[in-house]
C-alpha positions in Angstrom: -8.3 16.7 -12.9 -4.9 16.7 -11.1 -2.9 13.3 -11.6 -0.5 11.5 -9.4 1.1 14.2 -6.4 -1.4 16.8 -7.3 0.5 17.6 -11.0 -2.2 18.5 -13.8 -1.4 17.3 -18.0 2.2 17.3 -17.0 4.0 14.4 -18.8 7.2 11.8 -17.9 9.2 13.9 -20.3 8.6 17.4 -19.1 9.1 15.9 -15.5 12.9 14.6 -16.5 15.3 14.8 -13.8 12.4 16.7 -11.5 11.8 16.0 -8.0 8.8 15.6 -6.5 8.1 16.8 -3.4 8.5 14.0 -0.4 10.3 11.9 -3.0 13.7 11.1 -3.0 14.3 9.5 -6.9 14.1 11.4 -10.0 11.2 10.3 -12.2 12.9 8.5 -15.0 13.3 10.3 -18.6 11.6 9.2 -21.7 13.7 7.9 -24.4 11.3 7.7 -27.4 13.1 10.4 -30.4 10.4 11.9 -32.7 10.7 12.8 -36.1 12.0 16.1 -36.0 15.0 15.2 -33.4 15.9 12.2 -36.0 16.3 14.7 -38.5 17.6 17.3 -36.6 20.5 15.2 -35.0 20.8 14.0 -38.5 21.1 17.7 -40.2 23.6 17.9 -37.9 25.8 14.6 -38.6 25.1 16.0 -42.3 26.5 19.2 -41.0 29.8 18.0 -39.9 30.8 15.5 -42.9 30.5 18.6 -45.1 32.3 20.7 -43.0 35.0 18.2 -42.6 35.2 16.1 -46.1 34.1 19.0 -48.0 31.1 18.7 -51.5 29.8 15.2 -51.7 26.8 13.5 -53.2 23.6 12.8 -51.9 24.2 9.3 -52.2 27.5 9.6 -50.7 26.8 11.1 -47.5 24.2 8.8 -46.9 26.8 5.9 -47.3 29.5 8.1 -44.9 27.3 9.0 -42.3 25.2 5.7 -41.9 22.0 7.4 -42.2 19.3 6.2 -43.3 18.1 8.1 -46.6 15.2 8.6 -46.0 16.3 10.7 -42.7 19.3 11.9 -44.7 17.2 13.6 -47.6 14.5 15.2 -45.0 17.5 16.7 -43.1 19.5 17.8 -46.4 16.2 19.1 -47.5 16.2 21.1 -43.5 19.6 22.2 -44.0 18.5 23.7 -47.6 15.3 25.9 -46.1 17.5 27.4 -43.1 20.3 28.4 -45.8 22.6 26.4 -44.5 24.0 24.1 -47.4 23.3 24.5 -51.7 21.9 21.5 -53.5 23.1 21.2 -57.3 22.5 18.7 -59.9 25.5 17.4 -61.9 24.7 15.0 -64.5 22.7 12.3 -62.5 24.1 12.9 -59.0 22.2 15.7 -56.8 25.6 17.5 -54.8 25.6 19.1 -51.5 27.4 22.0 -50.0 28.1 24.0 -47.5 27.0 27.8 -47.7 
């Protein structure tokens, strides 16, 4: 069944910055992040410190970037399936690097 202005299943978010028709504001934008942004714009925070400071520790680029670890190790993890960065143990600290 059609909603508001005749749309059907169209949400707030997919409608950002659209104009409906006879209307002359913008229907605001969502701000809620899911999971996968978090960790996505976290990969890439990860991304950059590497590329700029070089190998570091897990641990490390958690306390550099201000990440929560949590967020951190999902999106080291991310950067690890696409290839992007090696993980390596030495002695009791897990490393990270850049491919």
């Amino acid at each position: 069944m059609p909603g508001a202005f005749g749309l059907r299943h169209a949400s707030a978010h997919s409608l950002a910055a659209s104009r409906v028709e006879g209307l002359d504001c913008a229907i605001p934008q969502r701000r809620e992040r899911t999971v996968a942004q978090a960790i996505g714009e976290a990969a890439g925070k990860i991304w950059s410190y590497l590329n700029e400071n070089g190998d570091a520790s897990v641990s490390a680029v958690v306390r550099k970037t201000g990440l929560n670890r949590a967020v951190a190790e999902r999106a080291i993890g991310w950067l690890a399936r696409e290839d992007k960065l090696v993980i390596e143990k030495q002695k009791n600290a897990e490393i990270v690097r850049l491919r």
